[in-house]
N, C-alpha and C positions, 0 to 999 in steps of 0.2 A: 674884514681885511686880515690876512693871512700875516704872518709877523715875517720876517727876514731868516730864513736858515741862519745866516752867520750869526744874528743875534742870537737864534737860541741857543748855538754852541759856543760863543761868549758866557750868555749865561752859565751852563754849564758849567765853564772852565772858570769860572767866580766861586760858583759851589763849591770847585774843589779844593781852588785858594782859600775860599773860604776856612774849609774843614781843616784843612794843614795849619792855617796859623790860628785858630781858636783849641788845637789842638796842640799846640807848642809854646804857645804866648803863657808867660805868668799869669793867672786870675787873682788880683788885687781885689776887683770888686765883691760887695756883698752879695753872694747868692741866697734867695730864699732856699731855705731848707724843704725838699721836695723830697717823698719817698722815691727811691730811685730814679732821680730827676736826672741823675748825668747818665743813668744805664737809657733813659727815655730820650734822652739827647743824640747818645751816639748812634741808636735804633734809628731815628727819624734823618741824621744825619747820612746814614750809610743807604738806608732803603728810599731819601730821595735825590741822592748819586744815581743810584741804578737804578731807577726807574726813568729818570731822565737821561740817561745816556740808551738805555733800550728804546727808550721812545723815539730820541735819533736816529738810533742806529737799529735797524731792525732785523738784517741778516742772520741768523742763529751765530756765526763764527764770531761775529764782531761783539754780538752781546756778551756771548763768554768770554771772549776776551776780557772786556770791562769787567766784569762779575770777577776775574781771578786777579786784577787789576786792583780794583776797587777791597777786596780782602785783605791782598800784598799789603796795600796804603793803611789799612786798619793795623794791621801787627806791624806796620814800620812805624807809625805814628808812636804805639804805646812802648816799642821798644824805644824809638827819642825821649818820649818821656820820659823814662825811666834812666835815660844819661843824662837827665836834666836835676839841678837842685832846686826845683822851684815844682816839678810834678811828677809825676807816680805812673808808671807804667800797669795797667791792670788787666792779667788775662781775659776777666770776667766783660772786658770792655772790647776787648779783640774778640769773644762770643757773641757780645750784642751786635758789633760791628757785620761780622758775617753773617749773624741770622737776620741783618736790616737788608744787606745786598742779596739776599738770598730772598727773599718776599718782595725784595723788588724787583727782583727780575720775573719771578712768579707772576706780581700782577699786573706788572707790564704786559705780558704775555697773554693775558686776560683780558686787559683793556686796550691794545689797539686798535681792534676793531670796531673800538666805540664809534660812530663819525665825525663827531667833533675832535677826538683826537685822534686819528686819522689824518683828519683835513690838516690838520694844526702841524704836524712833525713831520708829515710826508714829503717826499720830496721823489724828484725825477730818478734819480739814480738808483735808489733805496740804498747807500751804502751802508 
């Protein structure tokens, strides 16, 4: 059974809620101490933005769109941050950000022809 277009671009747009306030909210909590855990965070955070939004959206125009879209939101983020007294704006995190949407748009590009993902995100219009 094929899932709902609307729902997958809900989802989506959860992802992206998502990243904006895990991105602005104080961390209180304890984190384990991981070697570059939050650079591995913002990687996995940005490259499955754009790999899920190419995967909706499959037109070359619209994927860049996202892809310069999705950047923007990375160095808009860490510059909030950094007006914030509770976190740290870090160029090196606006790097991981774009080299995440940057290979996700790469392997999007690579894998929609799988058939299973094909079947899965396809849709009538292709917009």
């Amino acid at each position: 059974m094929k899932p709902n277009r609307k729902h997958l671009v809900f989802i989506g747009w959860l992802m992206v809620v998502a990243v904006i306030l895990l991105s602005l909210v104080p961390i209180n909590a304890a984190i384990p101490e991981v070697k570059n855990g939050d650079k591995i965070g913002h990687f996995i955070a940005y490259f499955s933005l754009m790999l899920w939004f190419s995967l909706l959206y499959q037109k070359p125009w619209v994927r860049n769109l996202y892809a310069i879209g999705f950047i923007i939101l990375g160095g808009l983020m860490e510059i909030l941050q950094s007006l914030t007294a509770y976190r740290m704006g870090d160029i090196e995190d606006f790097h991981v950000n774009t080299i995440g949407v940057i290979i996700g748009f790469v392997f999007s590009v690579f894998t929609i022809n799988i058939p299973f993902i094909k079947k899965l995100f396809s849709h009538e219009s292709n917009i």
